[in-house]
C-alpha positions in Angstrom: 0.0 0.0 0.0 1.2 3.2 -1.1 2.0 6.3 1.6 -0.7 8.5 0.0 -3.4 5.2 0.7 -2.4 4.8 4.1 -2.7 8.9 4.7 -6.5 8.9 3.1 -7.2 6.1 5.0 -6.0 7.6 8.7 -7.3 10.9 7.9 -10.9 9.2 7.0 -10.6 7.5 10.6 -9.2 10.5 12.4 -12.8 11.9 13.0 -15.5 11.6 15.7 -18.5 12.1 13.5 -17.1 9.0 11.0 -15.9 6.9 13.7 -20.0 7.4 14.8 -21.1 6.6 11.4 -18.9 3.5 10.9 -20.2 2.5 14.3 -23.7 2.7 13.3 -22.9 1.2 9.9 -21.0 -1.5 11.3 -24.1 -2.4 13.4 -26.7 -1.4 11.4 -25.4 -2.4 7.8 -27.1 -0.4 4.7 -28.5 2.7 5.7 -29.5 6.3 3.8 -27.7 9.0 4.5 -30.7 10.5 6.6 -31.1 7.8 8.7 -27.1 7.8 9.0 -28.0 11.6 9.8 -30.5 10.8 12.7 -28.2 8.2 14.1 -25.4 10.7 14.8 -27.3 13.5 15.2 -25.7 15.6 12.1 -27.1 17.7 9.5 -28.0 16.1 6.1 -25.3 18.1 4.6 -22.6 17.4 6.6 -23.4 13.8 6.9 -23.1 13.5 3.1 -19.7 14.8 3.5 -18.2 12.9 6.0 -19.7 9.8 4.0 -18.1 10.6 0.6 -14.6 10.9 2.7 -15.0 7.5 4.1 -16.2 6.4 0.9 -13.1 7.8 -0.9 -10.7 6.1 1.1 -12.8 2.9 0.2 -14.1 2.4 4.0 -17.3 2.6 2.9 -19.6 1.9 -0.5 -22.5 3.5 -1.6 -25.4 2.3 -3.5 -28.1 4.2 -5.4 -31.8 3.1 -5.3 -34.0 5.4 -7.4 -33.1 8.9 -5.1 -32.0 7.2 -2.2 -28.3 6.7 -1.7 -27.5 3.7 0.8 -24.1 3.3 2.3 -22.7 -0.2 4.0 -19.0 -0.6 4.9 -17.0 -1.5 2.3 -17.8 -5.3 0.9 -14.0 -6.1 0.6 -11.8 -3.6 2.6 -8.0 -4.0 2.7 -6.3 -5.6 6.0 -5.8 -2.6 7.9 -9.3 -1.0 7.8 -11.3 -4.3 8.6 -8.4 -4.5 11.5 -9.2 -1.0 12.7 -13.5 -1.5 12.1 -13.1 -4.5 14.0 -11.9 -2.5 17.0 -15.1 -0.3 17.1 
């Protein structure tokens, strides 16, 4: 993996509010980005954001259904980011 990877990855972990949503994800599987915004307790707008980080570094995937955009975590993550999910 290279160095720019590893820093998307740790600066996609290195925040509260996604470390909330990859705990709610993790226990919750596929979910909208509003009810990802309830769960935290985060605007609509800001929860989209933090999402498409997390989905950036490949944390998490997203999947359209008509409107609706639902995110899981990531189906196949590399070693280090299941390691680190696990320990949520």
């Amino acid at each position: 993996m290279q160095e720019k990877d590893l820093e998307k990855i740790f600066k996609a972990f290195a925040n509260r509010r996604r470390l909330a949503i990859l705990k709610f994800l993790k226990k919750n599987k596929e979910q909208s980005v509003g009810e990802v915004a309830d769960a935290i307790k985060l605007s609509f707008k800001s929860t989209s954001k933090h999402l498409l980080i997390l989905s950036n570094a490949e944390i998490i995937e997203a999947d359209q259904v008509s409107l609706v955009k639902f995110y899981s975590l990531f189906s196949k993550p590399n070693s280090l980011v299941k390691e680190i999910i696990d320990s949520l």
